[in-house]
C-alpha positions, -999 to +999 in steps of 0.1 A: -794+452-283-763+435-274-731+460-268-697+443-270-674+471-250-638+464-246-610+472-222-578+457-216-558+445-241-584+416-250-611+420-224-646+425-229-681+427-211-714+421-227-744+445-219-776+441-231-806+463-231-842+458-246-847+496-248-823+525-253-807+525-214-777+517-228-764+549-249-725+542-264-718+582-269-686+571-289-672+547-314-632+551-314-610+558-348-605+529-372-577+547-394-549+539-371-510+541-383-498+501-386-462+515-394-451+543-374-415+538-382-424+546-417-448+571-407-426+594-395-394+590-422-425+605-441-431+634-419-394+644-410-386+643-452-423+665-458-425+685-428-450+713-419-439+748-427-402+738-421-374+723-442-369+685-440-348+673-411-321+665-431-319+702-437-320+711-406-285+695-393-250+689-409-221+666-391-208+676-359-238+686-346-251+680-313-285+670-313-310+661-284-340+642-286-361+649-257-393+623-252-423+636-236-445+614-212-464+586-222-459+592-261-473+560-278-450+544-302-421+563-289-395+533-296-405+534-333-401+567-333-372+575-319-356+544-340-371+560-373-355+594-360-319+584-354-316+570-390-331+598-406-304+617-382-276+588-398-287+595-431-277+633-423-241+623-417-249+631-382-225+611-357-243+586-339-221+599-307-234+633-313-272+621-306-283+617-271-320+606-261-332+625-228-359+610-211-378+631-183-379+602-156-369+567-156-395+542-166-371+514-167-385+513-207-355+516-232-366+540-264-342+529-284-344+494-287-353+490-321-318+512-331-296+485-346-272+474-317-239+491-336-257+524-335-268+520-305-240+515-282-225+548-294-258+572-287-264+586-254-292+576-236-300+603-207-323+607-177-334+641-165-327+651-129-342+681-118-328+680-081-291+683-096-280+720-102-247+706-122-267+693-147-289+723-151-281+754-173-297+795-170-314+800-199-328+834-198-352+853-175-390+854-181-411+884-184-422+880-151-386+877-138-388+842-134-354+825-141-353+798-171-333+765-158-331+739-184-317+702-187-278+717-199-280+686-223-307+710-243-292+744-237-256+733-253-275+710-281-269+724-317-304+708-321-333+696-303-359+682-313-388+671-291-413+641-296-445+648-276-479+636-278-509+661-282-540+654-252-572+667-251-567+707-242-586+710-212-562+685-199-544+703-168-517+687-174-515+700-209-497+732-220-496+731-260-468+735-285-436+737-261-444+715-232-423+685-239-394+704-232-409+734-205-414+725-179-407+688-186-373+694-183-370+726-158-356+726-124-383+714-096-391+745-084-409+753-118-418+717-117-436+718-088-453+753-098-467+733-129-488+711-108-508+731-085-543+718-089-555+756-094-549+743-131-578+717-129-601+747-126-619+752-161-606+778-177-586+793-147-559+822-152-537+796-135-531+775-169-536+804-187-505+820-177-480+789-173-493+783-208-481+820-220-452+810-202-443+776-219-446+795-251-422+825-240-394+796-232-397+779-268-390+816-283-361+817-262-350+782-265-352+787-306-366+752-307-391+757-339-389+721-348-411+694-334-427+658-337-460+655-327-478+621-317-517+621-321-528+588-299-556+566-313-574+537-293-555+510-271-520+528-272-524+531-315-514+561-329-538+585-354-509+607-373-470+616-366-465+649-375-434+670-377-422+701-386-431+741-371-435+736-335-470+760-340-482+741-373-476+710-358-494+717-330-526+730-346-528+699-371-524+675-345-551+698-321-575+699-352-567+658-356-573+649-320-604+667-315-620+654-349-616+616-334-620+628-297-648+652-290-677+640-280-705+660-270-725+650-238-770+646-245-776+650-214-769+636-181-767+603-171-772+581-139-749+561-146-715+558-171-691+529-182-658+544-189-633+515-208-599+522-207-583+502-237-546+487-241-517+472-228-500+484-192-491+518-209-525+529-210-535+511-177-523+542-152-532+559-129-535+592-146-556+574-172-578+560-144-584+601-131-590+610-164-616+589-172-632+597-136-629+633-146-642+628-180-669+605-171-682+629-141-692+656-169-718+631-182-732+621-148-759+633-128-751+644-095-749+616-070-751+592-102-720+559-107-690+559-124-679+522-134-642+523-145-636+488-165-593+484-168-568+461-163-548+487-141-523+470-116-501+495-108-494+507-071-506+543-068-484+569-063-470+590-032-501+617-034-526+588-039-506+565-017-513+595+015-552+587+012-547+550+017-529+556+042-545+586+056-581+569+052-612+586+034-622+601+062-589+624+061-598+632+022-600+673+033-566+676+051-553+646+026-559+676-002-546+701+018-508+683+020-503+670-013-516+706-026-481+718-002-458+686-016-469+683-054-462+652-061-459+639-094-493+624-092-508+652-070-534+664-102-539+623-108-549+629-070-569+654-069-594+651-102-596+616-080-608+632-047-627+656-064-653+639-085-652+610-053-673+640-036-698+641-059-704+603-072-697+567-066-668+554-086-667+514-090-638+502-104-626+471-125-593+465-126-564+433-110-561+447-081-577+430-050-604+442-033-595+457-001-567+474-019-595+490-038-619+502-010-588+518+006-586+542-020-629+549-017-635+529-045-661+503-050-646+474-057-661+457-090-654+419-095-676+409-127-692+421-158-727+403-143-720+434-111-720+460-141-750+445-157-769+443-121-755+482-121-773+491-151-802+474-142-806+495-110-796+532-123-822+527-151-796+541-176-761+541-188-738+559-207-710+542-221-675+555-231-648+540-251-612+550-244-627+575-222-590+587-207-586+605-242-623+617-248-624+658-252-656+668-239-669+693-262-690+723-248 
């Protein structure tokens, strides 16, 4: 049988196996949205369990739209947003996009240009106390500091993107706005890699805690991006931050569970679409994901078109070297990073198997970082050949392993 498995935008290898070594444990969903923009005019006039947006605000309203990370089709989005927002006699300077870092990406670039030189187009900084505002206090005493942009809006309204829930990076219904725009010092407490321990009390409790902040904020009202295949999107939904949340978890794990037969000696994890999707924390999430169908001591053979320079947490093992990985651990678990759970899934599973990796960057690069550095799909094919068996998994960065 000949399997075709794609990665990339347009790159594919070619396996080919006489017998069953070669198991493909997922196809990826077809019914993709072509016309977001259109797609979520639809959701904001029909929301879930809440009036349509244009019910929601009246002129003179200050409204906030705070973007998530990494929400595919956020541009069209955010375009289809603002004139639904237009349409509600809200005034264009009374709408302000808040971004939490900047990507150098503008989200409103398909506003038209008269609309868009009069929004505001924000960066969070959560270093700067002047641009911070108390919210409340937590029931464990913990004080709320918000981006002020959000605390004095009339109206927010967040656009996120739901993940797999075992995700540590993932805390549910309110996270686009807590703690994606807190202070650092919550920041920080938000990635101790305690939360990439299954089912730890860690998540558990800065999960009860993202909730607590959305009561307090008030924000019931949220858009919520389900991702497809290759940076596609499955559903926009909008409406009751809770509703939302569980129609877009019951959507997502429908196209995205996958449940593991077995054990494998060896997987393929692809990692589909454009630069977006060719990251870093994609990369450790495939590792991660990959590692739960692979026998101990088996390969893990990451095919992308990933270019990007790590970052600073990642960066400290190259520079460190492998045989440093303990005490490498150790520091970025004290400086949390942005990319110090990227890091650590990473370091973790590099323990336990051998993690080849395809991508554009050059080989010694590669080995720095206690990969093995892949060149060709004839390497992966020699792979298979020598583990005896292979699992293969297609957009394996958004795969929910299911238990």
């Amino acid at each position: 049988m000949n399997h075709i498995l794609r990665y990339g935008i347009d790159s594919s290898i070619h396996l080919e196996s006489s017998d069953n070594s070669v198991w493909v444990a997922n196809e990826t969903p077809e019914n993709v949205i072509e016309a977001p923009f259109k797609a979520t005019v639809g959701s904001l006039g029909s929301p879930l369990d809440y009036p349509a947006l244009d019910r929601c605000v009246v002129p003179g309203d200050r409204v906030v739209l705070a973007l998530g990370v990494a929400v595919p089709g956020v541009d069209q989005i955010v375009a289809a947003t603002i004139d639904q927002l237009l349409r509600a006699e809200v005034d264009p300077e009374d709408i302000t996009v808040l971004k939490p870092f900047d990507d150098g990406v503008d989200c409103s670039q398909l506003v038209p240009d008269d609309v868009r030189s009069k929004i505001s187009q924000e960066v969070h900084d959560a270093k700067d106390p002047d641009r911070l505002a108390h919210l409340a206090i937590t029931e464990s005493g913990e004080p709320v500091l918000l981006n002020r942009l959000i605390a004095d809006a009339d109206f927010v309204l967040p656009i996120g993107c739901c993940r797999d829930a075992d995700d540590a990076g993932y805390f549910g219904a309110g996270d686009t706005i807590f703690p994606t725009f807190a202070d650092k010092k919550t920041i920080r407490q938000f990635r101790a890699p305690g939360l990439l321990d299954q089912g730890g009390k860690v998540k558990k409790r800065l999960i009860r805690q993202v909730g607590q902040v959305g009561w307090l904020l008030g924000a019931a009202f949220a858009i919520r991006v389900v991702p497809g295949p290759a940076g596609k999107i499955l559903a926009v939904l909008a409406g009751e931050t809770n509703s939302v949340e569980k129609q877009a978890r019951k959507l997502y794990d429908s196209a995205w569970q996958v449940l593991p037969d077995g054990e494998s000696k060896m997987v393929v994890a692809l990692i589909e679409g454009s630069a977006e999707e060719q990251t870093w924390h994609n990369i450790a999430r495939a590792v991660e994901v990959a590692s739960r169908f692979t026998e101990n001591d088996g390969a893990i053979v990451i095919c992308s078109e990933l270019a990007a320079e790590p970052g600073p947490a990642l960066a400290l093992l190259q520079w460190a070297g492998v045989d440093a990985r303990d005490s490498v651990l150790k520091q970025i678990s004290k400086d949390r990073h942005y990319d110090v759970l990227t890091t650590t899934r990473l370091l973790r599973v590099l323990k336990k198997h051998r993690v080849f990796l395809l991508s554009q960057l050059d080989q010694a690069y590669v080995e720095t970082l206690d990969f093995v550095h892949v060149e060709s799909e004839d390497e992966i094919a020699r792979l298979v050949q020598q583990y005896g068996n292979c699992v293969v998994l297609r957009d394996a960065a958004h795969i929910a392993v299911k238990t």
